[in-house]
PLY file of the C-alpha trace (Angstrom):
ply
format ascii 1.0
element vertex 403
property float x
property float y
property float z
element edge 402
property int vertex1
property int vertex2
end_header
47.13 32.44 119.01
50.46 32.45 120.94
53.25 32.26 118.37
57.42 32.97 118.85
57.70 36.75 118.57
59.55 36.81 115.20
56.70 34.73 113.02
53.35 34.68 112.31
51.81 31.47 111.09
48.75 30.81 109.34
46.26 28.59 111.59
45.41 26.10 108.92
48.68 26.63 106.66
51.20 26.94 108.99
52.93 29.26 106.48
54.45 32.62 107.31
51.94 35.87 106.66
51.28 39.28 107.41
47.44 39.35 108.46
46.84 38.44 112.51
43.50 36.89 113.71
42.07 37.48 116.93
38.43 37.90 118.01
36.97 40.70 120.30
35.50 39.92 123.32
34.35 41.86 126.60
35.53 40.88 130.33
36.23 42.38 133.94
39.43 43.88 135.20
38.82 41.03 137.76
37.97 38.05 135.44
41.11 38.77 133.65
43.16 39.00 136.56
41.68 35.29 137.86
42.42 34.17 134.24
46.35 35.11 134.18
46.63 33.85 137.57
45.33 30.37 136.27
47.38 30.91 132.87
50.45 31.59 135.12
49.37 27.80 137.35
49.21 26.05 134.26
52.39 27.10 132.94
53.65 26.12 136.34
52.69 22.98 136.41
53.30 21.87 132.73
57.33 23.01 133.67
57.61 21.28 136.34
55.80 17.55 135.06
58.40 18.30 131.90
61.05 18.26 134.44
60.24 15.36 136.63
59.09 13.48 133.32
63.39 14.58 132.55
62.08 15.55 129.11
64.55 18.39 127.28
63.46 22.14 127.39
63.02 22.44 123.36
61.95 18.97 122.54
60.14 18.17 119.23
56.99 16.98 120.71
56.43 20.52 122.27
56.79 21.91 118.92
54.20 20.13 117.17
51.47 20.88 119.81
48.20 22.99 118.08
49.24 26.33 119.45
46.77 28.07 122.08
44.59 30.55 122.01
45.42 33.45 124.20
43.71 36.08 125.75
44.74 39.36 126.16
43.09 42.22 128.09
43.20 45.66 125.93
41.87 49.28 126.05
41.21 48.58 129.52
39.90 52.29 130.67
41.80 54.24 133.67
39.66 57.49 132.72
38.22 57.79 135.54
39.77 60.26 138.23
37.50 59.49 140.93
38.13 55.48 140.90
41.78 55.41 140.09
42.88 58.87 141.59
45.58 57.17 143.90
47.39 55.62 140.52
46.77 59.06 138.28
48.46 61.36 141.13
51.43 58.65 140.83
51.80 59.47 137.71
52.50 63.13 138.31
55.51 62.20 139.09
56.55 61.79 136.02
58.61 64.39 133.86
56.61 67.06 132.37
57.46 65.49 128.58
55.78 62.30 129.79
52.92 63.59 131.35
49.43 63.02 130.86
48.54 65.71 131.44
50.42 69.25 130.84
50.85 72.71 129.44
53.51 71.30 126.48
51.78 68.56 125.65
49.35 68.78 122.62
46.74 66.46 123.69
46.07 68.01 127.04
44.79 71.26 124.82
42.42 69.19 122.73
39.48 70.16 125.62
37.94 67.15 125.86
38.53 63.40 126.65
40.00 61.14 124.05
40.30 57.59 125.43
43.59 55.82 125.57
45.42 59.30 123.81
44.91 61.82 126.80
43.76 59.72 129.07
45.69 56.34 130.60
44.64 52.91 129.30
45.85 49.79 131.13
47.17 46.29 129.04
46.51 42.88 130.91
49.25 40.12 129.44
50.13 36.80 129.25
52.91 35.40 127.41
52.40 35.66 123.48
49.72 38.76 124.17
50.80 40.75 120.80
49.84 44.49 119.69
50.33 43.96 115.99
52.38 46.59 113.78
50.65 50.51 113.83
51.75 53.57 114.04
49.77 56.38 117.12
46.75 57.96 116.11
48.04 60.68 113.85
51.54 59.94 114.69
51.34 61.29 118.16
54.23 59.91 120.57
53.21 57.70 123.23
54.65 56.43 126.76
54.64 52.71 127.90
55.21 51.63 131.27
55.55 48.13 131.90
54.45 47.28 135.59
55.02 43.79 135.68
56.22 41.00 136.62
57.09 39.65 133.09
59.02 41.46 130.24
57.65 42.67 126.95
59.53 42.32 123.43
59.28 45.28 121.26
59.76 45.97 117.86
60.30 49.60 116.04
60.84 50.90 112.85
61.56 54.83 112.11
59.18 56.99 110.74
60.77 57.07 107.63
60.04 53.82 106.29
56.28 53.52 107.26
55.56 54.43 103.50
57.62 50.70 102.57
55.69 48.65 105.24
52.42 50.19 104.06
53.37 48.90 100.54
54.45 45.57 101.85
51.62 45.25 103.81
48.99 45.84 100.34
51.50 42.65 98.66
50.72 40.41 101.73
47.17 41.03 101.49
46.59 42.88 104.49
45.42 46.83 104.51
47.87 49.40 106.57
45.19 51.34 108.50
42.06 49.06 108.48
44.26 46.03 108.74
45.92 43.79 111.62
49.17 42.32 110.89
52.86 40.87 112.14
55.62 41.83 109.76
57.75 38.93 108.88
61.61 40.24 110.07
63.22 39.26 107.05
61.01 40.24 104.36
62.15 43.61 106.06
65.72 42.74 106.35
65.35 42.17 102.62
63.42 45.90 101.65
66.80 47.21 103.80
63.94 48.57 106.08
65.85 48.63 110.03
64.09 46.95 112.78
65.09 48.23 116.74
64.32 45.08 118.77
64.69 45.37 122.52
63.39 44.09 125.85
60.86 46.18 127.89
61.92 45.22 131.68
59.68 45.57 134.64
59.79 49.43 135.41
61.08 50.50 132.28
59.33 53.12 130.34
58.97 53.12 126.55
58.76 56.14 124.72
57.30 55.81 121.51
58.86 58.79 118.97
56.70 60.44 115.84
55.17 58.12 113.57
57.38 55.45 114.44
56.14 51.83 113.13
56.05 49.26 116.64
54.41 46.26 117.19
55.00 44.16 121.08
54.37 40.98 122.29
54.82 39.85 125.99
57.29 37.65 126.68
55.97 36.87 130.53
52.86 38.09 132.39
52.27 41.62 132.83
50.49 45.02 132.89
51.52 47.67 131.24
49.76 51.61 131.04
50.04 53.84 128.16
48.86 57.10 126.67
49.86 59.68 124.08
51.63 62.62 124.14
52.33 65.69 121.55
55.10 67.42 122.17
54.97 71.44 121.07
57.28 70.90 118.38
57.05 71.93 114.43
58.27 67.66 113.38
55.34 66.49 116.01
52.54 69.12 114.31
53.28 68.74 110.95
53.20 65.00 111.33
50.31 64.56 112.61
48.39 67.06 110.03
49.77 65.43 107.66
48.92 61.90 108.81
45.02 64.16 109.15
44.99 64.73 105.36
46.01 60.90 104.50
43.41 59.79 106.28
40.89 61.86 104.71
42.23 60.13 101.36
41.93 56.60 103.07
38.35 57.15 105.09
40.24 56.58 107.86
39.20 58.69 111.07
41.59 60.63 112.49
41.02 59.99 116.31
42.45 63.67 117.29
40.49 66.59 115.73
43.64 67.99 114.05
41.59 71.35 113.15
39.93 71.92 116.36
43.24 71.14 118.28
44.96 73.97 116.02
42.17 76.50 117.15
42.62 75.81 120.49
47.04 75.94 120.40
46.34 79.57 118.84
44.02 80.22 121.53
45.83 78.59 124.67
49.76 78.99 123.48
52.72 81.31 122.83
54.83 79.72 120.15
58.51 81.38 119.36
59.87 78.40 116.44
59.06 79.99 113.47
58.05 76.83 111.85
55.37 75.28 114.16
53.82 78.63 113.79
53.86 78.63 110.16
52.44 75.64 109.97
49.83 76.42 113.07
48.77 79.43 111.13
48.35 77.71 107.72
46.08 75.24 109.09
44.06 77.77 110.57
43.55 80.02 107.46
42.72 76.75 105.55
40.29 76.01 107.71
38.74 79.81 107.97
38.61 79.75 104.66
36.64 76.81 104.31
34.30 77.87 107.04
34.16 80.82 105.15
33.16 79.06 101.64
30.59 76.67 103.58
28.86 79.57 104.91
28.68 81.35 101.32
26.83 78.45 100.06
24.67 77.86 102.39
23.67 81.70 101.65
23.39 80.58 97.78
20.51 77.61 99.34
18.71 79.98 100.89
19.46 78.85 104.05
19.97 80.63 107.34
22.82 79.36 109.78
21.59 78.89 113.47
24.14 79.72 116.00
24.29 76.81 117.92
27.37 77.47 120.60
29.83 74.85 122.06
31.54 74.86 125.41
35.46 74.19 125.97
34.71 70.77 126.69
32.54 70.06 124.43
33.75 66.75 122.49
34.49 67.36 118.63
32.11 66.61 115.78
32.86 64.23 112.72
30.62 63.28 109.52
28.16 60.43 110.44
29.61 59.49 106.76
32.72 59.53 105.85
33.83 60.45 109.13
36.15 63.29 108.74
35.93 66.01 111.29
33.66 68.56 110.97
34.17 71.92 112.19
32.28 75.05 112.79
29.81 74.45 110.18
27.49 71.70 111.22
25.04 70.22 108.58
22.55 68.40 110.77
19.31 65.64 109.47
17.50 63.69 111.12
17.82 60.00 110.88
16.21 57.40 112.09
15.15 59.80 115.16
18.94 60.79 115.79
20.34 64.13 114.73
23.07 63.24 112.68
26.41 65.54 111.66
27.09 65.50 108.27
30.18 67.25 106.28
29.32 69.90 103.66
30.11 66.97 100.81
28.43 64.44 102.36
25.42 66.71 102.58
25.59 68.45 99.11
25.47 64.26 97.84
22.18 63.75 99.79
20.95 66.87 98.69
22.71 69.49 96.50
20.50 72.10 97.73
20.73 71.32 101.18
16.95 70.38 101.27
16.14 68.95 104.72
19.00 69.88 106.58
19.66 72.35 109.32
22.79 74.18 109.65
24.54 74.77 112.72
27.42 77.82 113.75
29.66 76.98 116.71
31.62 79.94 116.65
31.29 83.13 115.42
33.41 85.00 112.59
34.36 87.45 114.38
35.47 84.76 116.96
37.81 83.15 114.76
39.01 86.43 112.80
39.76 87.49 116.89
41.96 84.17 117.67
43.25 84.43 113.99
44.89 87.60 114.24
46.14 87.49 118.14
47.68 84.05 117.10
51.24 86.05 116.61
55.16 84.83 116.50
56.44 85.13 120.11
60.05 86.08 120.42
62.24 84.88 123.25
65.03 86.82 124.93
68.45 86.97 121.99
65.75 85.66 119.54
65.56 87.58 116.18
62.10 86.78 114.20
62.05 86.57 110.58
62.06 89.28 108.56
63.42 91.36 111.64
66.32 93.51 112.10
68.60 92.35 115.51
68.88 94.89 117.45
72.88 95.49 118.49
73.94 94.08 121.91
75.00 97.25 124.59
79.14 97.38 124.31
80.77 96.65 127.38
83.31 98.65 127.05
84.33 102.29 128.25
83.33 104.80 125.48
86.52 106.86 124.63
85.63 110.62 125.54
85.23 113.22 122.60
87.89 115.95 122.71
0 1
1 2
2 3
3 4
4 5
5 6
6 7
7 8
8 9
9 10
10 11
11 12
12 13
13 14
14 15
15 16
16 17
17 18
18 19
19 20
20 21
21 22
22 23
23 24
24 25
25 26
26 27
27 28
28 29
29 30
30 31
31 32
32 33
33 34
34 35
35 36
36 37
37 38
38 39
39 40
40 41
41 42
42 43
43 44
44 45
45 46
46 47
47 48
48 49
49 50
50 51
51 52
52 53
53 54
54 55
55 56
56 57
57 58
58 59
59 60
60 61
61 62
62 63
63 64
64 65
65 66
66 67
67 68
68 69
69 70
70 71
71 72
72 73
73 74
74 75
75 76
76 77
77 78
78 79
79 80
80 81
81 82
82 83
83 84
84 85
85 86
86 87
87 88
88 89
89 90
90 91
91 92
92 93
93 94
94 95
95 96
96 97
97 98
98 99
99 100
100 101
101 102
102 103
103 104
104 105
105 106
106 107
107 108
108 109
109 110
110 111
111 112
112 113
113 114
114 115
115 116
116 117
117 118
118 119
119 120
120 121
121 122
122 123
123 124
124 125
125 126
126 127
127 128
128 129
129 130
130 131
131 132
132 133
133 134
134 135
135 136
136 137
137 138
138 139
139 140
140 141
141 142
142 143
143 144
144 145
145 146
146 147
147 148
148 149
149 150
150 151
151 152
152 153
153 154
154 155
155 156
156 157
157 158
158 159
159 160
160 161
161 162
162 163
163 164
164 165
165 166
166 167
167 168
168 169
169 170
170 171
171 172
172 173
173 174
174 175
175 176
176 177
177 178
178 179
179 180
180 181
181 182
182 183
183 184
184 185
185 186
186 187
187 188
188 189
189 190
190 191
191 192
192 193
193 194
194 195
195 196
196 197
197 198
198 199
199 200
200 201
201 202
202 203
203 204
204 205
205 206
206 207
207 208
208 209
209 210
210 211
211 212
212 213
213 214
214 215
215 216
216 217
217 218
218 219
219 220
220 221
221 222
222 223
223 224
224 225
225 226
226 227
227 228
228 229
229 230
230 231
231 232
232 233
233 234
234 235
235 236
236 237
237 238
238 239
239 240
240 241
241 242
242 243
243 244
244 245
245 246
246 247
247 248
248 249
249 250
250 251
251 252
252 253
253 254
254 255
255 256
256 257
257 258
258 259
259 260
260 261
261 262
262 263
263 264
264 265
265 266
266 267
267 268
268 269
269 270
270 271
271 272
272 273
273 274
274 275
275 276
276 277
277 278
278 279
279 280
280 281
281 282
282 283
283 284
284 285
285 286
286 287
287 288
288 289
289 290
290 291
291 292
292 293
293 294
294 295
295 296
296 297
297 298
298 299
299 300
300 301
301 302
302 303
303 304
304 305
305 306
306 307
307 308
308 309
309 310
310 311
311 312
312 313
313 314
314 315
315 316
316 317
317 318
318 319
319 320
320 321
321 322
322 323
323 324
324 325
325 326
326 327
327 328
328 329
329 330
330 331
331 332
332 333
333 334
334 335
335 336
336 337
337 338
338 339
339 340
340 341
341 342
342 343
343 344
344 345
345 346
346 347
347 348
348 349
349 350
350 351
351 352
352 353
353 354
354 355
355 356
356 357
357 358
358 359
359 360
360 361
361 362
362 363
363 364
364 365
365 366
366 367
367 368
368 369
369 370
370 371
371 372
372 373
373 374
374 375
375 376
376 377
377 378
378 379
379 380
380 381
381 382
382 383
383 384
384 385
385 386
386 387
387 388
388 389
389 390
390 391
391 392
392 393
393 394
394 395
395 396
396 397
397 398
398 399
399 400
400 401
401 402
């Protein structure tokens, strides 16, 4: 329903909430494209019979027309390299940070596809086309383009103060991660919670920072391409594992496989800040050790592990339940003639003994124990690692001769 970009009516009501409506529907690149042209007509010719009726810009009949529903074209897929290799070579243009595809950038070590977060995803817009209020997938950052012709309105709120909007989002009946909604500006004005409100041009590029809280609505007609990136910093990693583990809590999938990623960093990277590599290496003990444990009890059953293999590209696996991600340790039933993943608590509910399931190994221990302990702190030239003693720099001056 096109609204004014700082409210969000209800239909029937007409009084200010939090929840959006919309309705899902499938189309064509091309259908979409005929119906902003005729959108675009319309709008046309409704200005100019206001303006030969001589009827004011903002006059009160316009005001109390039933507002109309909109379409707007989202997720549209640019995946493919073959069919839109011309536009994805363009795009290499682009500074290595805002890449979608490079060495620093998190995402592009994941292995496999993940739609709209390593690979591009295109937005078809007309006027009042609104992304409601989210944060990335696991707080990754993400670049915005806006192609054109019309502008886009942006809203953003730091990282910070996601954990207030999530609470004001439970009092205006709406749910934070499952939910769609519009924040009203002042109820945040009021919670001293700072909004950043700008306009995206034609051209201009957005870049979306860690876990920050946006929500956009076009102002004209226009297309606009985004994806995610993950910068190799300690603030990006720890972000997004964190935003993992709340949405464990919240049965909430976490799009990027946070533990597989972390496997493939130690495998793929050299990392010299202390920190990220701390916090690299935790995640990967945790998750040894809970390969480890799985593997135990699955001893304990009476069950023997079949080593089942992956490739680098093969995609990641998450519980047909609760879907968390699994890794390394697949518990595998049949259901309704599909082979279904299941996580080592989702199968221990079904059956504490494991009866009627077949376990999987992807990797072997010795694999992991290998990555594990080559996964090392990396200094860089005039860098002193923890714990180490800096070694003195060569004088430059003439040594005074013994006599």
């Amino acid at each position: 329903m096109k609204q004014e970009a700082d409210e969000n009516l209800d239909p029937a009501t007409e009084a200010k909430v939090w929840p959006c409506a919309s309705h899902r529907s499938h189309t064509t690149i091309a259908k979409y494209a005929q119906y902003q042209a005729s959108s675009f007509q319309e709008s046309l010719k409704e200005e100019q019979d206001r303006i030969a009726a001589g009827a004011p810009k903002t006059d009160d009949s316009k005001k109390k027309k039933t507002p109309k529903t909109i379409k707007f074209g989202t997720n549209v897929d640019l995946s493919d390299e073959k069919k839109w290799r011309p536009q994805l070579q363009e795009l290499m243009k682009l500074p290595a940070f805002a890449r979608v595809v490079s060495a620093g950038n998190m995402l592009s070590h994941v292995g496999h596809p993940i739609l709209g977060m390593n690979t591009v995803q295109l937005y078809m817009k007309v006027p009042g086309s609104r992304t409601p209020g989210h944060q990335e997938n696991n707080n990754f950052c993400s670049i915005n383009i806006n192609i054109g012709p019309g502008d886009c309105e942006w809203f953003g709120v730091p990282d910070a103060y996601w954990g207030v909007i999530a609470n004001m989002c439970e009092k205006n009946r709406t749910n934070y991660l499952h939910g769609s909604w519009w924040p009203d500006l002042q109820e945040l004005y009021d919670e001293n919670v700072p909004v950043y409100r700008f306009h995206q041009k034609p051209g201009d590029m957005v870049w979306v920072n860690s876990g920050c809280v946006h929500w956009v609505q076009a102002v004209g007609w226009c297309n606009n391409i985004a994806w995610n990136v993950g910068p190799l910093t300690a603030r990006q990693y720890t972000l997004a594992l964190e935003r993992f583990e709340w949405n464990k809590l919240h049965s909430f999938k976490s799009i990027v496989p946070l533990v597989h990623l972390s496997w493939n960093l130690a495998r793929n990277i050299k990392v010299s800040d202390p920190k990220l590599f701390e916090t690299i290496k935790g995640c990967l003990m945790r998750s040894f050790r809970q390969v480890c444990l799985s593997l135990d009890f699955v001893k304990q059953c009476g069950l023997q592990t079949k080593f089942h293999g992956r490739t680098r590209t093969d995609a990641s696996h998450y519980c047909g339940i609760c879907e968390i991600e699994v890794f390394n340790v697949l518990f595998v039933k049949e259901q309704e003639r599909r082979h279904v993943v299941h996580c080592i608590d989702c199968a221990r509910r079904q059956a504490p003994r494991l009866e009627g399931f077949v376990v999987l190994e992807e990797y072997h221990l010795n694999d992991l124990c290998q990555v594990y302990d080559n996964f090392v702190l990396h200094s860089v030239q005039g860098q002193t690692l923890p714990g180490q003693v800096p070694t003195p720099p060569p004088s430059s001056c003439t040594p005074t001769p013994l006599t």
